[in-house]
N, C-alpha and C positions, 0 to 999 in steps of 0.2 A: 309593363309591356311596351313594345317599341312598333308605336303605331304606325310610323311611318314604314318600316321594314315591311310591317302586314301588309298595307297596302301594296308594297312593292312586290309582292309574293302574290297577292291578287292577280295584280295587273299582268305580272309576268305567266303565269299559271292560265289569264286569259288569252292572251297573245298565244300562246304553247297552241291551245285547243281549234284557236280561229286559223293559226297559221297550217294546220295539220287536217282540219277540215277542208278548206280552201285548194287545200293540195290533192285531197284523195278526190276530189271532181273529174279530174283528167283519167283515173283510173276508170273510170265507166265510160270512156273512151277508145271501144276496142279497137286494135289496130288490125286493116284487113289482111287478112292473109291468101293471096291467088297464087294460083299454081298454071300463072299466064307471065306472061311479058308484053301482054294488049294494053294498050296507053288506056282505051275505050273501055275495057274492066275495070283498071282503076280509079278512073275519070266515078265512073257509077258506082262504084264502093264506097268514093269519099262521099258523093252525093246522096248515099243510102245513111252516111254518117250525118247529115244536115241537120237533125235534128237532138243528135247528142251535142254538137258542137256549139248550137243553138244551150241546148239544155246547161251547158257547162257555162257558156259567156252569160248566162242568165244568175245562174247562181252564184257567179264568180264576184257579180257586180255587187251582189247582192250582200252576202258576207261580207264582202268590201267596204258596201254601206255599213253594216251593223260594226264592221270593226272601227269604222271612221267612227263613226258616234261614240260607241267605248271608249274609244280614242280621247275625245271628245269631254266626255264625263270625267274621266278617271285626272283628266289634266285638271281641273278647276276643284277638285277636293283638297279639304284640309287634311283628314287626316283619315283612317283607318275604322269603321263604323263596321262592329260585327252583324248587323242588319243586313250589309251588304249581300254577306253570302249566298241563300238562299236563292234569289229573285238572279242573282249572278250566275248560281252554279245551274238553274233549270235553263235558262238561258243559254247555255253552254252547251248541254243536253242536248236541246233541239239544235241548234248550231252543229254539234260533231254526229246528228240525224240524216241533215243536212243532202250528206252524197247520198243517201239512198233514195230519201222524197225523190231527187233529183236523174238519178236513174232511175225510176220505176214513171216519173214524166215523159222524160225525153226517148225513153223505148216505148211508149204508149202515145202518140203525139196527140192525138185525135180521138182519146179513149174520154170518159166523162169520166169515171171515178178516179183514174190517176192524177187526171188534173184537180180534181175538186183536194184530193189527198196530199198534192201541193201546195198549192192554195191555202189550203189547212193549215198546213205545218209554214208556210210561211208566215201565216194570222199568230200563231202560238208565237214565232219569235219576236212578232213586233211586239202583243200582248206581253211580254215576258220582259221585254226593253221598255216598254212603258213603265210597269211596274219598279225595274232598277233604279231608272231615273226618278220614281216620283220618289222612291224610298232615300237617293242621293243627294239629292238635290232641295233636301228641307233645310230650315234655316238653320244655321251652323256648321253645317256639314262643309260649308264652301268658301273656298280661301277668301282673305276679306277685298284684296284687291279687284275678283272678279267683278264688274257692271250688274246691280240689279236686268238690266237689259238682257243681258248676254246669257244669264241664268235663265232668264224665261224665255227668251228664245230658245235654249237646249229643251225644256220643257214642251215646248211647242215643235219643237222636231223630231221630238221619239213620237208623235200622232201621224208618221210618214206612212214607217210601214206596216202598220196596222188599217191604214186606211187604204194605202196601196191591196192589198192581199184580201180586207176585207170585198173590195168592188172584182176583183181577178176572183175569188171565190163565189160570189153573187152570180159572177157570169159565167162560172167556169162550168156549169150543165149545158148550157145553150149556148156557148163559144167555147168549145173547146178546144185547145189550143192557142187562140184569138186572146182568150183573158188572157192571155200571160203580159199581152204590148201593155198592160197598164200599168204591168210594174216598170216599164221603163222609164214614165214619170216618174218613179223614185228622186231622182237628182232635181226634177222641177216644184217637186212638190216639196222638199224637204226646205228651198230657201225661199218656198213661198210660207211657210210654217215659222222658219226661224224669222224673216219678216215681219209678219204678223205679232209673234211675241214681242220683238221688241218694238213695235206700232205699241202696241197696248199696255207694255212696260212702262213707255216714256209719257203715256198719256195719265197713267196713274201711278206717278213714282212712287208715293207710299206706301201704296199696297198693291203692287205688280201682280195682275193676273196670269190665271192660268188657267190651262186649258179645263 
């Protein structure tokens, strides 16, 4: 078997699904339709739209992260590990779910259960990206050049958005709506995580911790 080809049939196979989820967000983006020529109707139509547009830059980033990370992983493997699949393809699942969590939010802005049902399904992908990485990223799996460091730092960065979505779901009864600004530390948290790993990498090179 031509392990390397699998992997490249993974990776491309994941790319397909993120780039096509990623896409269909805008579609819950309905465009208005008046039957004016008032500058001031449609001024308040887009303004009625604030919260899809909201909904869509949220999720957009968001997938963005998860594809960065993918990203991420799939470059520092050796070779094609049929374990992968699995933890890969659920992953995926919720990722091409995705647009709907995200229209059934952003048309409910201020509702509790849509938001806590985002929240959710945002908790299952990072759960779901923890899992890939811990299953990728054991020893052997990873080309020999990569930095002990730089492995455990990716380790220490799929605990982003799981902890992100975890506190946005905490809160998402009694802020609704409000929970969601916590997933916009995504990008602060993720290199305060890759940081840390490799802080605790370098302090124990022989036996590089993890999370």
């Amino acid at each position: 078997m031509n392990h390397g080809a699998q992997l490249e049939r993974l990776k491309a196979f994941s790319d397909a699904v993120f780039a096509i989820a990623i896409t269909l967000l805008v579609i819950e983006v309905h465009v208005p339709r008046l039957d004016t020529l008032d500058d001031a109707a449609y001024l308040a139509a887009l303004a009625h739209l604030g919260p899809s547009f909201m909904g869509f830059v949220l999720s957009f980033l968001t997938i963005g992260a998860l594809w960065m990370a993918h990203h991420r992983l799939f470059g520092v493997l050796e070779s094609y590990e049929p374990r992968l699949m699995w933890p890969n393809m659920l992953l995926l699942m919720v990722i091409a779910f995705m647009p709907f969590a995200t229209a059934l939010m952003s048309s409910n802005p201020i509702a509790r259960v849509p938001e806590v049902f985002y929240s959710a399904t945002l908790l299952a992908a990072g759960l779901l990206q923890l899992w890939l990485f811990q299953v990728a990223l054991k020893p052997g799996r990873v080309r020999a050049d990569v930095p002990p460091e730089e492995i455990n730092a990716l380790r220490w960065r799929s605990l982003t958005l799981p902890t992100a979505a975890t506190v946005a779901l905490l809160t998402a009864w009694h802020m609704p709506g409000n929970n969601n600004c916590f997933l916009l530390l995504i990008p602060l948290l993720a290199r305060a995580y890759a940081a840390l790993g490799r802080r605790r990498a370098l302090r124990h090179p022989a036996t590089p911790a993890t999370p």
